[in-house]
Structures are given as C-alpha cells and as structure tokens.
C-alpha positions as CSV (number, residue, x, y, z in Angstrom):
1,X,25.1,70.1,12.8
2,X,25.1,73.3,10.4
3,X,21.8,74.0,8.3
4,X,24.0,73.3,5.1
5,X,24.9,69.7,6.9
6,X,21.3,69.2,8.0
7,X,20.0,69.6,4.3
8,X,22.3,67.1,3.1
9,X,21.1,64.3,5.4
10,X,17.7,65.2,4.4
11,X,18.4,65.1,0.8
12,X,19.7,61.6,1.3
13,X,16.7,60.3,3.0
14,X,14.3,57.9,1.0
15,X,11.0,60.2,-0.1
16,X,8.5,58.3,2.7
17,X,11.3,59.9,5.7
18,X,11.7,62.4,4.3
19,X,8.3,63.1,4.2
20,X,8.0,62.8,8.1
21,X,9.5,65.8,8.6
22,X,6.8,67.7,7.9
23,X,5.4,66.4,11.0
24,X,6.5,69.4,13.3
25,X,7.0,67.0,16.0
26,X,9.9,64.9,14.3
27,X,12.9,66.9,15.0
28,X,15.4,65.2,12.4
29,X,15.7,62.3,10.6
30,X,18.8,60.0,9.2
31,X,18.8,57.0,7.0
32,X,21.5,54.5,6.0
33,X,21.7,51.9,4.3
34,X,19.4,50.4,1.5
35,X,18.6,46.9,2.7
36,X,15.1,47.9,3.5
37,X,13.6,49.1,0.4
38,X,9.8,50.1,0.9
39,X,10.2,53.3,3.1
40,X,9.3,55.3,0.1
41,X,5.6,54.3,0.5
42,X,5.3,53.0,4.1
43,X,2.8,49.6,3.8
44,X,2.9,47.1,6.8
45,X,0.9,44.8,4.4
46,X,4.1,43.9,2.6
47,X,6.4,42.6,4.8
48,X,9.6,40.7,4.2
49,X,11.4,37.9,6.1
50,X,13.9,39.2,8.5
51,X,14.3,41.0,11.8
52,X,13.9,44.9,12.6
53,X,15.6,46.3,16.4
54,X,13.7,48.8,17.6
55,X,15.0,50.9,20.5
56,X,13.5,54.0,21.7
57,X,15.5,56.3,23.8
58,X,15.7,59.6,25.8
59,X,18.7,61.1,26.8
60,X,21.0,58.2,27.4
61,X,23.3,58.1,24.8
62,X,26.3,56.3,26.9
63,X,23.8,53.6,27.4
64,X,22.9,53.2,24.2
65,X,26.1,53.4,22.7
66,X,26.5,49.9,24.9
67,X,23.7,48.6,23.7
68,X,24.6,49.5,20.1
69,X,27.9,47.6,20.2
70,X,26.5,44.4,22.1
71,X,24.5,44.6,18.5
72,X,27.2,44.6,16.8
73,X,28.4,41.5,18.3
74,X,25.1,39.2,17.1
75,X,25.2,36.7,14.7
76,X,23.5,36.9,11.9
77,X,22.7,40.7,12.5
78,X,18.9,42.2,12.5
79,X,18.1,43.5,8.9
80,X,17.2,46.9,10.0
81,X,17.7,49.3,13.3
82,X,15.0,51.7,14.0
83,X,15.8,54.3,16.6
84,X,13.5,56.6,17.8
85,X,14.8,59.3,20.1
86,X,12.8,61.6,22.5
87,X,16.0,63.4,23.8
88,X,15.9,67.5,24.3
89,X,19.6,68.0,23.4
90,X,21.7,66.6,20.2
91,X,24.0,64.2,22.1
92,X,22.3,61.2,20.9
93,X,21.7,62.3,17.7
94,X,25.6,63.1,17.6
95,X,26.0,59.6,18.4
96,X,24.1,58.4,15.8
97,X,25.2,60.8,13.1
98,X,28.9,60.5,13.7
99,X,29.1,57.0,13.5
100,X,29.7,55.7,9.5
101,X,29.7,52.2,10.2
102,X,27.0,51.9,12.5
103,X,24.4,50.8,9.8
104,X,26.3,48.3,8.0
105,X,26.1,45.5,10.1
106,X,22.4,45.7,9.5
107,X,22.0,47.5,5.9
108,X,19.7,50.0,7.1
109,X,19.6,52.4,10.2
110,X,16.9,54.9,10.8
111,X,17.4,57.3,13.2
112,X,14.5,60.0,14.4
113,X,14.4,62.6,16.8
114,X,10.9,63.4,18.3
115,X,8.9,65.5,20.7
116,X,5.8,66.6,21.4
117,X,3.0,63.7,20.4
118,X,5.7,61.5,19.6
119,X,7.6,61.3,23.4
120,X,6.9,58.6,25.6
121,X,7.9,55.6,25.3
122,X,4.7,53.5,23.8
123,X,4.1,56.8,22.0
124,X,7.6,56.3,20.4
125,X,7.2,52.5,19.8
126,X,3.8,52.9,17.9
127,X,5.9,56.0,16.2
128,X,8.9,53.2,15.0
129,X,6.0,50.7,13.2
130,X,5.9,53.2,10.7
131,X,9.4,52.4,9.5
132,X,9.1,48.3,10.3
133,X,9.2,46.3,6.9
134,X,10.3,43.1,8.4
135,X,8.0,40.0,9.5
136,X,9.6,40.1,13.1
137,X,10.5,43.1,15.3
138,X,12.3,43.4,18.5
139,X,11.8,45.9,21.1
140,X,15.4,46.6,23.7
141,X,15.8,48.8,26.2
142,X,18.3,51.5,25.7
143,X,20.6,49.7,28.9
144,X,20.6,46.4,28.3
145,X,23.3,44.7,27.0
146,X,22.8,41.6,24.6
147,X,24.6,38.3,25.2
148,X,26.0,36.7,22.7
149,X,23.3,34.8,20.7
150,X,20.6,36.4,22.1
151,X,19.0,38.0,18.8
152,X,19.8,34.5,17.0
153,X,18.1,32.6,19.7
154,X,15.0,34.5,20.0
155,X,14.4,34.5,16.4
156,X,15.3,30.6,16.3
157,X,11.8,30.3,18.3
158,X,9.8,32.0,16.6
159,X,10.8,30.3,13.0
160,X,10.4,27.0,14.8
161,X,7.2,27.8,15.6
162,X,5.7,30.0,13.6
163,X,2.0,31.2,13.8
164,X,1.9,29.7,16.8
165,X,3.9,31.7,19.0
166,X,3.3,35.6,18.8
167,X,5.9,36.4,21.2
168,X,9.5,35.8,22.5
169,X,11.1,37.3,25.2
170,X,14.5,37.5,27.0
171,X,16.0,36.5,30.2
172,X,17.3,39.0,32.4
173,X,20.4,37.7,33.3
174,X,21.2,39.9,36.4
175,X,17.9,40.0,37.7
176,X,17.4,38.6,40.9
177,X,16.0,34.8,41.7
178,X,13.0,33.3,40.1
179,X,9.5,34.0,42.4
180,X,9.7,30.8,44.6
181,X,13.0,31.0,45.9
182,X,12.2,34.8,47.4
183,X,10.9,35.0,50.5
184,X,8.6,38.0,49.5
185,X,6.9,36.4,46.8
186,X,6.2,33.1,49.3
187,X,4.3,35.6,51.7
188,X,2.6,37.0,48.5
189,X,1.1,33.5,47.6
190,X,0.7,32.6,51.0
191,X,-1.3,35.5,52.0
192,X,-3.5,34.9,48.5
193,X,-1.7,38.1,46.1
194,X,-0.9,35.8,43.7
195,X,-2.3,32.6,42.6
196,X,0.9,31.5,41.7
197,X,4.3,31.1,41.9
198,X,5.5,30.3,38.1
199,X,7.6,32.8,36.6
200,X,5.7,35.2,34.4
201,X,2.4,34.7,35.3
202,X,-0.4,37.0,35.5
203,X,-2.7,36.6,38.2
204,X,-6.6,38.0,38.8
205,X,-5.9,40.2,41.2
206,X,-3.6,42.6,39.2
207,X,-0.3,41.4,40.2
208,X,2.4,39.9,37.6
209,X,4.9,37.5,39.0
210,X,8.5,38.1,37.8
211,X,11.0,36.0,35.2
212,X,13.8,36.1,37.2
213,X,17.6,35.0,36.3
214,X,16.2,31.5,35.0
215,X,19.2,29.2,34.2
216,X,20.8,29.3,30.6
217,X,20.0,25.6,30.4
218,X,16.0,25.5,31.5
219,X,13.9,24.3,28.3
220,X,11.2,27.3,26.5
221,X,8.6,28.1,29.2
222,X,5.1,29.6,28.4
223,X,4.0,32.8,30.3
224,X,1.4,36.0,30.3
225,X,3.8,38.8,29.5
226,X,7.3,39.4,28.4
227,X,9.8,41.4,29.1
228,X,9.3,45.0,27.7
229,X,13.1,45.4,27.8
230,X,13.7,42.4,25.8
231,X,10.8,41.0,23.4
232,X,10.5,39.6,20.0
233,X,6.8,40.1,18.3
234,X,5.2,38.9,15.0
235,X,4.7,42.7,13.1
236,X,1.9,42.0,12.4
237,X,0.5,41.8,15.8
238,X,2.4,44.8,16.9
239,X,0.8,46.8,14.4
240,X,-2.7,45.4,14.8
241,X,-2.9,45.9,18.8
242,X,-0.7,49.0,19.4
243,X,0.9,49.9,22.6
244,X,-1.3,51.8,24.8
245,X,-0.2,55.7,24.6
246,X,-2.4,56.7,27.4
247,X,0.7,55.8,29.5
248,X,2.2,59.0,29.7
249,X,5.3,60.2,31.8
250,X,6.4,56.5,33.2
251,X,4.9,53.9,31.2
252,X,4.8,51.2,33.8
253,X,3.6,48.2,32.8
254,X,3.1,48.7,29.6
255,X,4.6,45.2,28.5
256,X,2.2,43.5,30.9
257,X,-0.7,46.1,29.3
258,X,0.7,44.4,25.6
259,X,1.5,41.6,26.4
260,X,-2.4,40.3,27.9
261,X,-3.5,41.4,24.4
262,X,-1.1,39.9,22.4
263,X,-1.4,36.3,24.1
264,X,-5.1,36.2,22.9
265,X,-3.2,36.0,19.3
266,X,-0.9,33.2,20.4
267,X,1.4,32.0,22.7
268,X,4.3,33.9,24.6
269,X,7.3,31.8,25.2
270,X,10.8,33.0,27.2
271,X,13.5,31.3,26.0
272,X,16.4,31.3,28.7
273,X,18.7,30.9,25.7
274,X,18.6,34.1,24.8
275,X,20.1,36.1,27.6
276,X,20.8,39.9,28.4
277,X,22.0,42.1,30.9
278,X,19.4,45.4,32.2
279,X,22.1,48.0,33.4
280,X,19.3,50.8,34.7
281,X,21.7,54.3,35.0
282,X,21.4,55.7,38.2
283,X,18.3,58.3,37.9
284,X,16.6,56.1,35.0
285,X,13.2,55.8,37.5
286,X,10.8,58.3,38.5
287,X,10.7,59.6,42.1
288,X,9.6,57.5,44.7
289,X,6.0,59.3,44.7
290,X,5.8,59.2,41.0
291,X,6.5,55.4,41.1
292,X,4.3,54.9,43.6
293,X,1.7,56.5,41.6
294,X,1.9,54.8,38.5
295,X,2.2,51.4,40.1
296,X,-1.3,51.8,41.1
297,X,-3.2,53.7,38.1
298,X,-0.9,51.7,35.6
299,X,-1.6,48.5,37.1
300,X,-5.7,49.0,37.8
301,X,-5.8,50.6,34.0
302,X,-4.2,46.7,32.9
303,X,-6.3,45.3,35.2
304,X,-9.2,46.9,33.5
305,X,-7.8,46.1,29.9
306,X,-6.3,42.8,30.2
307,X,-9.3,40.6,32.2
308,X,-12.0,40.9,29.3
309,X,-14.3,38.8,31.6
310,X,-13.4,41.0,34.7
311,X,-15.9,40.9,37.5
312,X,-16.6,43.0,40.6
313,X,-14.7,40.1,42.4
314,X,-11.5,40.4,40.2
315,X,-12.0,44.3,41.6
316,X,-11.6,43.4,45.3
317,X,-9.1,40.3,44.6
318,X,-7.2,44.0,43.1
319,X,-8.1,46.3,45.8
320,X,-6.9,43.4,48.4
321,X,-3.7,42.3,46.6
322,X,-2.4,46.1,46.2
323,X,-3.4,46.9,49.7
324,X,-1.6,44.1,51.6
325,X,1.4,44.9,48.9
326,X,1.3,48.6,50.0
327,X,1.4,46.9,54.3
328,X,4.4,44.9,52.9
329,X,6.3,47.7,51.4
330,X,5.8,49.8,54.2
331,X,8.1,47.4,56.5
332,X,11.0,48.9,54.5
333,X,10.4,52.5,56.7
334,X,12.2,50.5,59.9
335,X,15.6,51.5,57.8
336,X,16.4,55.0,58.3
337,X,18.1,55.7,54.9
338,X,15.4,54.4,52.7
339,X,12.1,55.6,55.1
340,X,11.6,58.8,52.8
341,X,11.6,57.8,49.6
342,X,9.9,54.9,50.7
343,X,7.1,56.9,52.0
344,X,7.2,59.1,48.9
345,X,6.2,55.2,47.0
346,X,3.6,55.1,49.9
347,X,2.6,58.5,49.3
348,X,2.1,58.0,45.0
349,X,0.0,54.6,45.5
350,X,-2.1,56.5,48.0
351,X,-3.1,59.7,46.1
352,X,-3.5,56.9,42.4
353,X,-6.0,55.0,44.7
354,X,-7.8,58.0,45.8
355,X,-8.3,59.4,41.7
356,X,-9.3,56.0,41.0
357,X,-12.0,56.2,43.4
358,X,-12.9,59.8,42.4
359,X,-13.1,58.5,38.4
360,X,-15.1,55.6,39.4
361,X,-17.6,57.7,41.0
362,X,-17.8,60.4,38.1
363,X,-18.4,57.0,35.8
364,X,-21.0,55.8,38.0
365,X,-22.9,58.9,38.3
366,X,-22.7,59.9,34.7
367,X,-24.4,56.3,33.8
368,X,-27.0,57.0,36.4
C-alpha cells in the first residue's frame, strides 16, 4: 500500500487500534465493521454475548483464504474476526486489505500485523485478547477448514451448559483413528506409557492420548485438553490464565499446556458435532531435529506446569514414558527414505533431554 493509502486505513481505525500502533512491534492495523463497539477503551470486564474467531497466522495466506471462506459458510456467523498476523512480507495483509466484504458477515474484522514480542503463536493469541469483547472466543488454525455447522455446534454447548463447561473443542475430521483401534497406542498402554486409552486424556507420565476422527454421531465426551486448532473458551478464562509465551519458535503443546489449567475452571467437552478438516501445507512443521526437540522440552515444561501435585515418581513415570516412546520411534529408521529425518527427531529429543538435565542440576545447586 502507498503511505497516502496507509494513512487512510489508520484514520479509519477506532482510537483504542489506533493507538496500538505506537507499539513499534505492530506493523499495521485494519478495522471494519462497527458491530463491536468498545475497542475505543479496550476493557475485558465488559463483555457482550456473542462469539469472537481468532486466528493467528504466519505466512500462509492461501491457507487462510480457505479457512476464511469455510467462515463464510457458518450459520449464524461469529460477531467479530480477530486476525493477528506474524508474516515478514504483505501478502496476507493484501489479502486481508483487498477484500471489502470480508467483514460483513461478521460486523467487525480486525486485522494486525506483528513482529518482534508479538510473533509466535501463544505470543500472538495473548496479543488478539486485547481486541476480544465477546463472552466466547474461538481459537482456528490458519489450515483447517470448517464444516458446515461447526461454529453453531460448538457454541450450542457451551450455552447449554454454561458455567459449567469452560471449554469446547472440535473434531478433526481427517485425522486418523481414535487411540484403541491403533496398534501403537495399544503397545503404549500395554507397555505402561499411558494409563489409558480414552481419547483425549492426559496421563501422569507426560503423554496425551489423541481425539482422533470420532464419529459425527458419538454423544459430547469429557477430556484433559482440546484441540489447539479448533477450541471454543469462556473469555474470561482465556484472559485470566494466558497462553504460556515461553513457547518460542514451535509452540508444541501449547493447547495441552492451556488446556490442564483451564480444566481446573471447568469442564472440557469435544463435541463430534462440530467437525473440521486440518489441511497442514507441506513445510508447515519444524525440521525433524527441531521437532524432536520441542517434543521433549515442551512436553517436560507441561509436565511441570500441568501436575500441581507432581511428585519425583510422576518424574520417572516421564523420563520412562518418553524413553520407551523415543525406542518406539526409532523402529521407523528400518525404512531407508524416512531414516534421516527420523534420526534428526531422535537427534532433537536427545540434545532437549540432555538441557533438561543440565537446568535441573543448575536448579539443584543454586538451592544448595
């Protein structure tokens, strides 16, 4: 956009956005729409009834502009978008920008670009509360896809029943099998990993069992953690707890890191109603070494979080569970095409064990 161009958005934007621009970190900014007055003195304390989509994203705007129009396809619509975008060049912004209608299915788009303090993805989501001035906000991943009904569905629960629940979350629809019917997760519980088999479970030893495609037609089901590409949250409890920014670079886990708080609120409940797809561009993960890494120092730093009554037994039960995992994973290097960036994985979970150990002894010996 021309600097002429760029100083009419700005001028258009309510005084509280506006505003936000003084943070050097927030690139641009862009509002539409004036269903959600209150921006002009942000105050979480004075929320209305409705739904806000939040969707934070970083340089994927072919993805999102899928996601954007499987929005347009819900009925009713969300009250408010909130887009938060971590991207280096102006494509998404372009997107965004260029597209007149895209705010009046909802009445109000907000669109910011960000860097700096402000990129990463729990970084960005605590960024987006700022602009939330509905009672319920959903968090999507910029490559899913919604179903039809999905957004109507997942709000149905939580009106239904209210305080109650905190959470609601969405089925993957192409993801693969619930745990019991895969073989690897039978050899999990079998050799002790887990301590169940029940879809969406947390278990002491650090390891989270998956959803999987549950069918359309299952009744609500009660878990540990939802979906971070799919999950519906009482405000209120969003903007209490906070997503943990100490995730940096990859943030995974983060929904399992939330999602332990947040049930010590209320209950979280997956509704197989509410349906998407999770279309993951080719390139959207980290290196194998870097996921290696983070599914180790991710994983003990939940561990650590998420067990308030954690003992030194829940410490081996982790140290047992992510070894034997590590033994398992390590069968894929028999196939010739996947043995390097498998042992990249192997590699990462390796070198995050050995920093765990080095910080535990630089704890220990600065309490002594």
């Amino acid at each position: 956009m021309t600097p002429s161009a760029i100083a009419a958005e700005i001028a258009l934007l309510p005084s509280g956005i506006r505003e936000s621009l003084r943070d050097s970190d927030v690139v641009y900014a862009l509002h539409r729409g004036n269903a959600c007055a209150g921006h002009d003195s942000p105050d979480n304390s004075r929320l209305v009834t409705g739904c806000t989509v939040v969707v934070c994203t970083h340089r994927r705007e072919k993805s999102l502009a899928a996601f954007l129009e499987s929005l347009r396809r819900q009925d009713p619509p969300p009250q408010a978008i909130v887009i938060v975008d971590a991207s280096s060049d102006e494509d998404t912004q372009r997107l965004v920008s260029e597209d007149p209608e895209l705010y009046s299915f909802s009445g109000c788009l907000t669109y910011l670009r960000v860097q700096g303090r402000w990129k990463g993805l729990t970084r960005q989501r605590n960024f987006a509360l700022q602009w939330v001035r509905t009672d319920l906000l959903v968090f999507f991943d910029d490559d899913v896809v919604l179903l039809p009904g999905c957004l109507a569905e997942m709000q149905r629960v939580h009106r239904e029943y209210g305080p109650a629940v905190v959470g609601v979350g969405a089925i993957v629809h192409n993801e693969g099998p619930e745990p019991h019917l895969r073989k690897v997760w039978r050899f999990r519980r079998r050799l002790g990993i887990v301590a169940t088999l029940e879809p969406g479970r947390y278990s002491r030893s650090g390891m989270s069992t998956p959803w999987g495609a549950i069918g359309a037609d299952r009744a609500l089901l009660e878990g540990d953690w939802l979906p971070g590409c799919g999950m519906m949250w009482k405000t209120a409890t969003v903007v209490d707890l906070g997503f943990n920014d100490a995730f940096e670079g990859y943030s995974l886990g983060e929904d399992v890191d939330f999602s332990l708080r947040a049930r010590q609120k209320g209950k979280l409940i997956m509704t197989p109603a509410a349906r998407l797809l999770h279309l993951q561009p080719k390139g959207g993960r980290p290196d194998g070494f870097k996921l290696g890494y983070f599914t180790i120092y991710n994983r003990y730093q939940i561990h650590r979080r998420g067990l308030n009554d954690r003992t030194r037994r829940d410490v081996a039960a982790f140290i047992y569970a992510w070894t034997l995992d590590s033994l398992i994973v390590s069968r894929r290097l028999v196939y010739p095409k996947r043995a390097g960036s498998i042992l990249e994985h192997l590699r990462g979970r390796l070198r995050a064990a050995l920093d765990l150990l080095k910080e535990a002894v630089s704890r220990t010996r600065a309490q002594s």
